[in-house]
C-alpha positions, 0 to 999 in steps of 0.5 A: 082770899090769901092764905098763910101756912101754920108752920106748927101744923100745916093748916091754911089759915086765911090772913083775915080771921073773923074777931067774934067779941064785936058781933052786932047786938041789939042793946045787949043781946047779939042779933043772931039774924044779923051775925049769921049772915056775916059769919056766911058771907066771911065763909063765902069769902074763903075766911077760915078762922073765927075767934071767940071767948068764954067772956065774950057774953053769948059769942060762943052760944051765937058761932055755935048756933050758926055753925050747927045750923049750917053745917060749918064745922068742918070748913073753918077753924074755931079759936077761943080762950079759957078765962083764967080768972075762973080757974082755981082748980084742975076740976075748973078746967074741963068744966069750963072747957067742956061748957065751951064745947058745948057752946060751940057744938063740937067736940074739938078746939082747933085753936084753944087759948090761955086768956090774957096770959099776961106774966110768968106769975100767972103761968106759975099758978096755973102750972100748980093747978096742973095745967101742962098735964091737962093741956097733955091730956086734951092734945093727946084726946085730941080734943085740943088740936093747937094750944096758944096765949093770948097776951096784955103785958109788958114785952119783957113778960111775953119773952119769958112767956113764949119760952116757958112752954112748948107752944103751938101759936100765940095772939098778940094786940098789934098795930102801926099804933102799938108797934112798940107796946105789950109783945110789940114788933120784937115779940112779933119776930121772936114768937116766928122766929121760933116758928109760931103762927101769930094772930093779931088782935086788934089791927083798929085799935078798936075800930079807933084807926078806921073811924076815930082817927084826927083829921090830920091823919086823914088827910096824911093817908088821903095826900097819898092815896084818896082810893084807900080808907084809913082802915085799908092801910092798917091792914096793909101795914100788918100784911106787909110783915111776913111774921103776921099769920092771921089779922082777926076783924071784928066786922059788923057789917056787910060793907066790912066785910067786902072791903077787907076781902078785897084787900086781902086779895092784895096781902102779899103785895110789899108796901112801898118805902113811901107807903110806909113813910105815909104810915109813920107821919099818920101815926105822928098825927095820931100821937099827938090827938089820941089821949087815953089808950082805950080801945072799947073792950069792955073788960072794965065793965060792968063798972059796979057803979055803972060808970060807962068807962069805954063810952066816957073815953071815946068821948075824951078822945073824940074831943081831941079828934074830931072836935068838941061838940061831936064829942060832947054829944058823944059824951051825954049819951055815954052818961045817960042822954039828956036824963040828968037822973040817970047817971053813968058819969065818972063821977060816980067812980068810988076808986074801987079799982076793979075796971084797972085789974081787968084793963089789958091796956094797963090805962089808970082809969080812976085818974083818967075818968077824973080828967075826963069829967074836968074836960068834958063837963065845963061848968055850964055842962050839969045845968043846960043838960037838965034845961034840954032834958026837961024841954025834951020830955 
């Protein structure tokens, strides 16, 4: 494993970071068995820094647990978020910090983080609320060791952002994908400049640029190098920069795991010029077939109608990627399966706009979930649904 120095504290961070929102689950609940052993192999594996949130249903109870029973806490650095949307008085924040810590089963944070602090407006609000001189209070308790943000705006918001507050690091949705969105390369740069450790969220897109690129991207990658998955020159391409501290990977599996380590082993390895050139003409590829920018968060869920929006998205996109039958097969089971009396399907939408409040891709989802169902469900679709469901039962 590489390490890069947090310049704010001198802390040795793993350049791959575990990302703790995609523990594996089964239906809803995060198979504990499962988590542990991948938390233990990342340790083993020299992996450091395991990022959670409050929101992140049962993700702090599960890394607490498995560091309790373990014995992990003085071998990695914890990170997790204050969901700000809870906050609405100076009393809220111990509250829900201490319920945090709790969670965690520690009396410290190494990494605490502002969740989705995404303009300056909602900096001012939690200014009002008295958050500066609680952020002074758990640092000087040293039960806050490093304060940061995580960020889903505009990147003129991030700039004002990273200059309104003495951080000590930030966290930032980065990718070949998403060089130009949200903080994007320049609030990379910037945020270093001014000598921040910068934790990339989000290096897959969602896992979209290992397993749901087109197959013209894949091939672009394939043509240069066959040895290197999809997911191994993401991860090149966020190494490559010397701004990049940490890239956090939501790994699921043993196999994810293993891979990533591997390449990290290589992190300080500068790409080629036409490495990088292979990175521009995927990316062109992908442009062209990836149409909704969703990246399976889940924080426009629960959908008070029970559309399933990320599952209804993938879907659309899919169609676009790997071909139409895939993706409407993809697309029946987001509804439902083939019970034409359960429906999670966008029609069922009543343009509330709660799930577009929550979105940090900023994406139109009641105009996209209309586009969705035109394509994905043509007129034979409702009627051959409910022919296979009544065959099958």
């Amino acid at each position: 494993m590489e390490y890069r120095i947090d310049p704010k504290s001198g802390n040795k961070l793993s350049c791959l970071g575990f990302g703790c929102m995609r523990f594996p689950r089964n239906l809803a609940q995060i198979d504990y068995k499962k988590s542990e052993n991948l938390v233990l192999k990342a340790v083993e594996e020299g992996i450091n820094y395991f990022d959670t949130a409050y929101i992140y249903a049962g993700s702090e109870e599960v890394l607490g647990n498995i560091i309790n029973n373990n014995n992990l806490r003085d071998k990695i650095f914890v990170a997790t978020k204050l969901p700000l949307m809870k906050c609405t008085s100076y009393e809220d924040f111990d509250k829900l910090f201490y319920t945090q810590t709790k969670n965690l089963h520690t009396d410290h944070i190494d990494y605490y983080l502002m969740h989705n602090l995404s303009d300056m407006e909602t900096w001012k609000k939690l200014c009002n609320l008295g958050i500066e001189r609680w952020i002074s209070e758990k640092k000087s308790s040293k039960e806050i060791r490093q304060i940061g943000f995580s960020f889903h705006g505009i990147q003129k918001e991030f700039m004002n952002l990273i200059d309104c507050f003495n951080w000590d690091f930030c966290q930032i949705q980065y990718n070949y994908v998403n060089a130009n969105y949200q903080a994007g390369e320049a609030g990379l740069k910037k945020a270093s400049g001014k000598g921040l450790p910068v934790i990339v969220m989000e290096p897959l897109l969602g896992g979209r640029l290992a397993n749901g690129l087109p197959k013209k991207s894949i091939n672009v990658f394939k043509e240069k190098n066959p040895n290197l998955t999809p997911a191994a020159w993401a991860l090149k391409w966020l190494w490559n920069q010397k701004e990049v501290t940490v890239v956090l990977s939501g790994m699921n599996d043993i196999a994810q795991i293993n891979e990533n380590v591997m390449l990290s082993k290589n992190s300080n390895v500068k790409m080629t010029k036409d490495e990088l050139e292979t990175i521009d003409k995927a990316y062109a590829a992908f442009k062209e077939s990836y149409k909704i920018p969703c990246t399976g968060c889940n924080y426009c869920t629960p959908c008070p109608k029970g559309v399933n929006i990320p599952g209804c998205f993938s879907a659309y996109n899919m169609s676009y990627t790997v071909g139409m039958f895939t993706a409407v097969q993809q697309y029946i089971n987001s509804i439902g399966g083939f019970n034409p009396k359960k429906n999670n399907a966008p029609n069922n939408c009543i343009a509330c706009g709660k799930c577009e409040k929550n979105c940090p891709q900023h994406i139109k989802i009641i105009d996209s979930l209309k586009i969705t169902q035109k394509r994905m469900e043509p007129f034979w679709f409702k009627p051959a649904r409910a022919v296979i469901g009544r065959i099958m039962r």
